[in-house]
N, C-alpha and C positions, 0 to 999 in steps of 0.2 A: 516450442513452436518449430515447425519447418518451414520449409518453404510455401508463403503463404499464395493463394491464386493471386494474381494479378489483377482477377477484375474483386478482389474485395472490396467491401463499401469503401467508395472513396471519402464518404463522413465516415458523431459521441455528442399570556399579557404577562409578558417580565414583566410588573408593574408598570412604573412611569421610568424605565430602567434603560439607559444603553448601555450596549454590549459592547465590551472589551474584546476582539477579537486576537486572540494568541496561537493559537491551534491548526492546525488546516485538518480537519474532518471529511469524512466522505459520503457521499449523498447518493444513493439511485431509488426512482419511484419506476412507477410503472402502470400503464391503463392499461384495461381489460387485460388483461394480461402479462402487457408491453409496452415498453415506450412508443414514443408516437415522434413524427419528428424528421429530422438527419439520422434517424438515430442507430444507422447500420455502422455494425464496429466487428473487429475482429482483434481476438488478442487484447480487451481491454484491458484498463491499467484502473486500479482502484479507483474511485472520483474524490475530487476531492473539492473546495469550498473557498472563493476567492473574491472578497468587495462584492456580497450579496448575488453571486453567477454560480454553478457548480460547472465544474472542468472532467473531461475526462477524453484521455489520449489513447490510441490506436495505432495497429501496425499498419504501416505505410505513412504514417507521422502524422495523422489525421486527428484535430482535435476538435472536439465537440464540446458547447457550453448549455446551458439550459436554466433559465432564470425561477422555476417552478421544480425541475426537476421531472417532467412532465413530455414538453415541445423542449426538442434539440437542433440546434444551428451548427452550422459549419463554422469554426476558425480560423486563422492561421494556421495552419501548416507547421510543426518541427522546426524543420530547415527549409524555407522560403527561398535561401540562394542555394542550399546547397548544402554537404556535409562538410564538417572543418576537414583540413589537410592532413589529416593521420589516417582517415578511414577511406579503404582499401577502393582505390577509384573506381574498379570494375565491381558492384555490388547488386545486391539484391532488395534494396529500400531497409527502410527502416521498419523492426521487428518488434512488437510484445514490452513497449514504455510501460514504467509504470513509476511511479512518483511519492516524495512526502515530503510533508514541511518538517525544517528543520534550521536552526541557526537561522531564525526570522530572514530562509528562505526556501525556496520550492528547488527539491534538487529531481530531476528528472531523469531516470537511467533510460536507456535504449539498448537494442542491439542493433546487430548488422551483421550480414553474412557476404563473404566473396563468392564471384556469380562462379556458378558450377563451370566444372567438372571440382573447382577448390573446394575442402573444406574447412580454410580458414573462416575465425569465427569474431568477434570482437562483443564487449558492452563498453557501452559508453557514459558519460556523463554531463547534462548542461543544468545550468541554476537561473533562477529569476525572483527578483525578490515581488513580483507578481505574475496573477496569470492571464489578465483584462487587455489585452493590446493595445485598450483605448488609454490607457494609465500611461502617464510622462517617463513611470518607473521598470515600463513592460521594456525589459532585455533580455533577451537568453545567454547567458555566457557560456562558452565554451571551455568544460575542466577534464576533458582529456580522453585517454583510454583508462579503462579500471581493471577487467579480465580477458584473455585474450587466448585464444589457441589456434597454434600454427596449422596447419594443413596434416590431418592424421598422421600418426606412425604408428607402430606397435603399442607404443607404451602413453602416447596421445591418443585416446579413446571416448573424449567428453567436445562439447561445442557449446562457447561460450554463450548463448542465447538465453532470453526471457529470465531478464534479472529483477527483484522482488526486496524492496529494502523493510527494514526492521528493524524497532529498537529494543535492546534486550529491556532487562527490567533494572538495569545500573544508567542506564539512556546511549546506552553504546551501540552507533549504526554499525548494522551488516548488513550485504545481499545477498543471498539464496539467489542460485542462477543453476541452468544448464540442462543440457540435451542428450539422451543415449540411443534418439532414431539414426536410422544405415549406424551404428557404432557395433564395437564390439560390446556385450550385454554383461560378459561379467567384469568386465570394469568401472567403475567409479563415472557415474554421471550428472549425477545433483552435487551440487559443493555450494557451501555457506563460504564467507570472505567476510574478515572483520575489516570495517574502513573506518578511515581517521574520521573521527569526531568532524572536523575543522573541514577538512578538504576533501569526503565524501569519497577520496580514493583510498585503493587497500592500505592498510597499515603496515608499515614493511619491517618495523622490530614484531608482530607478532608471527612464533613461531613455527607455525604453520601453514606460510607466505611463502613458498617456493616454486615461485615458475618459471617455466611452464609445464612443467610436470605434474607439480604438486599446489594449486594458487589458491588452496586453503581448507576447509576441514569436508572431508566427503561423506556425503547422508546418505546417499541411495546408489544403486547399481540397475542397471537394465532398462528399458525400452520406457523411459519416462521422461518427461517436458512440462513447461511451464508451471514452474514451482512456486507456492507461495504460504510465506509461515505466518502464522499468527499467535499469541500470547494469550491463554486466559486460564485465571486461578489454577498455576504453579504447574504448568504445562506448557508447551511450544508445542503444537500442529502445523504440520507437515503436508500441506495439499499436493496434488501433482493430476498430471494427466497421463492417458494411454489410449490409446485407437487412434482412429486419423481425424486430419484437424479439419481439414478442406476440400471437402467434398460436397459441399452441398447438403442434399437429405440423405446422402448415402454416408455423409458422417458417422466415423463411431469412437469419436472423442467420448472418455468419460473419467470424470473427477474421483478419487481417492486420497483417504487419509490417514499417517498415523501421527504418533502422539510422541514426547521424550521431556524427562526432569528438564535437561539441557539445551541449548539452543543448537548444539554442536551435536547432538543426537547421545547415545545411539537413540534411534526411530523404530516402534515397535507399533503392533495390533496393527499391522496395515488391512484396509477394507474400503470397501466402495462406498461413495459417498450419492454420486450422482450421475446418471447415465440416461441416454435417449429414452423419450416417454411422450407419446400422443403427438403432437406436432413440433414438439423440444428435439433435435438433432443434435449430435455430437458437442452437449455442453461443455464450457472449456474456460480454462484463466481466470478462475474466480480471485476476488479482491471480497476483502470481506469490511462492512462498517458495523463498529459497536463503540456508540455513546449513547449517555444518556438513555438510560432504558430500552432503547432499539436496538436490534441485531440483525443485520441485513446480507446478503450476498449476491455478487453481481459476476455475471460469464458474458459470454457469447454461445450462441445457440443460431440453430440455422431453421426458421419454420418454411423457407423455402429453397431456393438456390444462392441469397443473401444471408449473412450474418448479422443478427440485430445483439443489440444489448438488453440482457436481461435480467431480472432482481425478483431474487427470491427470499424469504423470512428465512431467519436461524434461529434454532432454540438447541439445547445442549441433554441429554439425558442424565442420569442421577449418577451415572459412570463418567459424566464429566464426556460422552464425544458428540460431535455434531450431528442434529437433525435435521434432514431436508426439510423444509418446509416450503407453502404454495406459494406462486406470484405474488406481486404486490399489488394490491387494485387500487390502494388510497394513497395520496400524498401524504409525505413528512413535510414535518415542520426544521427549520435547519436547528442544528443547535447550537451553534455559535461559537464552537472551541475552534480557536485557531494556531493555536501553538502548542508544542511542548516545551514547558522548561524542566532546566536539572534547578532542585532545591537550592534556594529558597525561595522559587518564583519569578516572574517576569519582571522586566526592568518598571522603570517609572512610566504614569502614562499622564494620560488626561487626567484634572483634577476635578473634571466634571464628571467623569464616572461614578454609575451608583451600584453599578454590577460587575464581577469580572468572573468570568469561568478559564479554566487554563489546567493544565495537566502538570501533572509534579513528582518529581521522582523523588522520594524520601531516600535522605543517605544516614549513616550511624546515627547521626544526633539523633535524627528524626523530629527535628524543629523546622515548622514553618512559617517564615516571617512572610507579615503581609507588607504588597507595593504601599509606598508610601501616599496612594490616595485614598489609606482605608486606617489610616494612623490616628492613634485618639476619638475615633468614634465609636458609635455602637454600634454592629455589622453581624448578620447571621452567617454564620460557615458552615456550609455543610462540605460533606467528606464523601463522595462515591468511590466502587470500583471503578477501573475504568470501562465493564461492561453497564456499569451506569445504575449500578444497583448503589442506595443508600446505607450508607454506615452508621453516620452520624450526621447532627445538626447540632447548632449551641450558639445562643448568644453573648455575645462578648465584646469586651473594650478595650484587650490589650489588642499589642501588636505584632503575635506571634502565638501558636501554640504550639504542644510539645506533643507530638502526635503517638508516642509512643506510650506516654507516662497517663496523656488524659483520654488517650481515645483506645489506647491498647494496639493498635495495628503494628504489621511488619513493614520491612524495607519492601519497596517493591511501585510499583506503576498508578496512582489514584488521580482523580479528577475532584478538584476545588472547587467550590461555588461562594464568592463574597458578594451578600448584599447590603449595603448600606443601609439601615432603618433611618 
């Protein structure tokens, strides 16, 4: 993202079963086309799924909920007083959030830019362990600066802007972030950064943490923005954007992607993914949701001189890359993950639970012990990817299986389903 206008929208039967919520998943519908609503966004941030509301944040720090996923309200604000004391007082608002649950809480990166003729760059970082205002527990705390660059030089040719977090498939957070608009093109402009587990900033024993020259592994070179990776069967996809962001219908923002074994690239097969068509303008910032059998994608698009948020179907070709697919005309039903755990699962919860769904990273053993309110009974487990395709199913009474020995699978990223019979 660059400098975005000024006048952008200033809005974003389980049986007899309750749901365990571990996950924070992402939701966008859409009528006749489009959402309906608040629902003008620029730069959206993936949506995500909080105490039965869907969340999703925007640049200029505008966040938008929506109880259907349908009709969208105005929330609080980012920063309601204000930005914490590190970020550069003369600025340019807040740019291109985008968010995920993690360590049972919401970590929210942002950017921010110094108001011109500068162009130093920053992201940032706040947490809340909700995203409801109306909740005793709604706080945003403030955890810092993450990426940063000073005012160009020669050898500074990247702007910290529009950062995009992900877990690899061991559950280790990174962000993908960065801008090579007015920059020099053949230098390094997209860069991945591995962050601490714990405190969601960079990691500074990993070896490819040098800034600010160097502030972590470089994917891309040239006239690209708003980055965002996603994981699916033994691949990392690489989205980005090119043309201009804000301009209204004269937009000519357009989405491309390529593909790497690694998270760290290298990045190849680049191609176009999605570009203006019929009254869709300069699509841009896609955020993608895949559980549970749906695959979804959501931008911004301009069908006039406003930017709305928009969501379109994904489906994948027999080559494994992404296919555009149309609007969404019908509502989803949410699915209920609200957490990722690293193996062996989520802590203890209620003992009234008769369902839990939650995400799970198998490590060597490849044993998953179940929460202890699914101990000594009879409980059906099923096993998906985490694009929500089915593996397996099986009923059982211990209280662990051995995913590797009874189900055959590899190390890698799956979604759990326990239900109580």
């Amino acid at each position: 993202m660059r400098i975005k206008h000024s006048n952008s929208a200033s809005a974003k039967n389980t049986h007899n079963a309750l749901i365990a919520l571990f996950f924070c998943t992402l939701f966008f519908f859409s009528v006749n086309g489009q959402t309906t609503g608040n629902n003008g966004s620029h730069d959206p941030s993936r949506m995500v799924e909080c105490e039965g509301r869907f969340y999703v944040y925007s640049t200029t720090g505008d966040c938008k909920s929506s109880a259907d996923g349908l009709s969208w309200k105005t929330e609080p604000n980012m920063f309601p007083r204000g930005f914490p004391s590190w970020v550069f007082p003369a600025n340019r608002g807040v740019w291109a959030p985008d968010i995920i649950y993690h360590n049972n809480q919401y970590y929210l990166y942002y950017s921010v830019a110094a108001a011109a003729p500068a162009s130093a760059c920053a992201t940032g970082l706040m947490t809340s362990p909700t995203l409801n205002p109306a909740s005793p527990d709604y706080k945003w705390t403030d955890r810092g600066q993450v990426v940063y660059n000073p005012d160009n030089t020669p050898d500074i040719q990247f702007a910290a802007i529009d950062p995009a977090p992900i877990l690899d498939t061991s559950g280790n957070l990174w962000v993908v972030w960065g801008s090579g608009y007015g920059k020099d093109q053949s230098k390094d402009q997209i860069w991945i950064t591995r962050m601490d587990n714990n405190t969601g900033l960079p990691l500074l024993s990993d070896p490819s943490y040098r800034p600010p020259l160097h502030p972590g592994y470089p994917l891309a070179t040239g006239r690209k923005e708003g980055a965002y990776m996603h994981y699916r069967n033994g691949y990392y996809y690489l989205f980005w954007n090119t043309g201009s962001c804000c301009s209204g219908t004269s937009s000519t923002y357009a989405i491309s992607v390529s593909r790497s074994r690694n998270i760290t690239g290298p990045f190849t097969g680049d191609r176009l993914f999605y570009q203006s068509t019929g009254n869709i303008h300069g699509p841009g910032h896609m955020g993608i949701y895949s559980a549970c059998g749906v695959e979804l994608f959501t931008y911004h698009y301009y069908p006039t001189s406003v930017s709305i948020l928009g969501i379109n179907t994904l489906s994948w070709n027999n080559d494994g890359w992404p296919v555009l697919g149309s609007q969404i005309n019908k509502p989803l039903v949410p699915c209920g993950i609200t957490s990722t755990k690293k193996h062996p699962g989520p802590e203890k919860g209620n003992a009234s639970i008769n369902r839990m769904q939650y995400g799970m990273i198998t490590d060597v053993s490849g044993i998953c012990n179940f929460p202890a309110e699914f101990d000594n009974v009879q409980k059906e487990v099923s096993i998906f990817t985490y694009s929500g395709k089915l593996i397996t199913k099986a009923i059982i009474q211990s209280n662990s299986i051995d995913l590797k020995r009874n189900v055959g699978i590899n190390n890698g990223l799956y979604l759990v389903r326990i239900d109580k019979l």
